[in-house]
C-alpha positions, 0 to 999 in steps of 0.5 A, a space after each residue: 864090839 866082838 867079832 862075830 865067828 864069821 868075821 874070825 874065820 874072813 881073817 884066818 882066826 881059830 873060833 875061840 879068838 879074842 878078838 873085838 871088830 873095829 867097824 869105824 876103824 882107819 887110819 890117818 895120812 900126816 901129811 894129808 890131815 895136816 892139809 885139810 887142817 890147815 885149809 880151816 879158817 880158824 887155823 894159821 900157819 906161822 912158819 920159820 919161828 921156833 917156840 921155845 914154851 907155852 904159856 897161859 898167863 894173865 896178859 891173855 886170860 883163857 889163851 895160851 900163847 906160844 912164845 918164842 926164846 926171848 919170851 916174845 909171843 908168837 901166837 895165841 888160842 884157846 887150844 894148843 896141840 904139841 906134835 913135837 917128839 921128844 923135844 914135846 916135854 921141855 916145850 909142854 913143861 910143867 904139870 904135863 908129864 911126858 915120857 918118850 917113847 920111841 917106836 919102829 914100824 915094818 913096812 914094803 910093797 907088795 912084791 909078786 910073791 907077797 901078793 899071793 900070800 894070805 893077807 887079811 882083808 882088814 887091819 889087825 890090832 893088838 899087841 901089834 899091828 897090821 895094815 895089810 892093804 896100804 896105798 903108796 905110791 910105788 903101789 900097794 904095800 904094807 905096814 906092821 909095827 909098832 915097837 915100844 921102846 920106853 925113855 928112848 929118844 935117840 933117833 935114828 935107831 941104830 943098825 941093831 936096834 933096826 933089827 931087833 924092832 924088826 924082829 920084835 915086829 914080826 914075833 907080833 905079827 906072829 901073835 896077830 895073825 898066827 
């Protein structure tokens, strides 16, 4: 929805801001949302394979099963989720288009003089984000990011390309919360 005037002003916004309020906004920990997945009882754990594609064949109709270099299943469902970079468009195949895209995010703990800065109370999204108030575990930290680097695969950045995403980030956060 809108932000409401007073919500515009708590984040050092001028009045006339577009701005839309996230009341049910969050975030995810990977780590942690991979955990309680797995602690599901519908959910198995096949480690130390390597699927090389997903199949939905007629040998098991309704299910696709992931099959491994040889064309060996290793395991079938109704629902697969492919979390697997940029390797995701040889494994998903056909009729899945996929671009890659890779992106690069800012991130620090709150030094002394950081924690006297302005923060936001709230996470800020838009061309940009801001996540002013992250748990970690040397403390409280931060994140901004992201950038977009379209068909761009190779990891990791390179000493440049760290740099100019970092100066790309913060020329968002500028635009975030200027």
């Amino acid at each position: 929805r809108q932000a409401t005037p007073q919500q515009l002003a708590d984040s050092g916004l001028p009045a006339g801001a577009a701005a839309c309020w996230h009341a049910r906004g969050g975030w995810v920990r990977p780590p942690r949302l991979i955990r309680q997945l797995l602690d599901h009882p519908g959910i198995t754990w096949h480690g130390d394979c390597s699927v090389a594609r997903l199949h939905r064949g007629e040998e098991a109709p309704g299910l696709w099963q992931a099959l491994d270099g040889a064309g060996q299943p290793l395991a079938q469902a109704e629902l697969v989720i492919v979390c697997a970079g940029p390797q995701s468009m040889a494994l998903a195949g056909a009729p899945w288009p996929v671009q890659p895209l890779r992106g690069q995010i800012a991130w620090g703990l709150h030094t002394q003089a950081a924690r006297q800065a302005p923060w936001p109370p709230q996470p800020l999204n838009g061309h940009g984000n801001l996540v002013p108030q992250v748990p970690m575990p040397g403390g409280l930290g931060w994140v901004l990011g992201s950038t977009f680097e379209r068909d761009q695969t190779t990891l990791p950045p390179s000493a440049t390309d760290a740099a100019q995403g970092l100066a790309a980030n913060l020329a968002r956060l500028q635009t975030l919360a200027p």
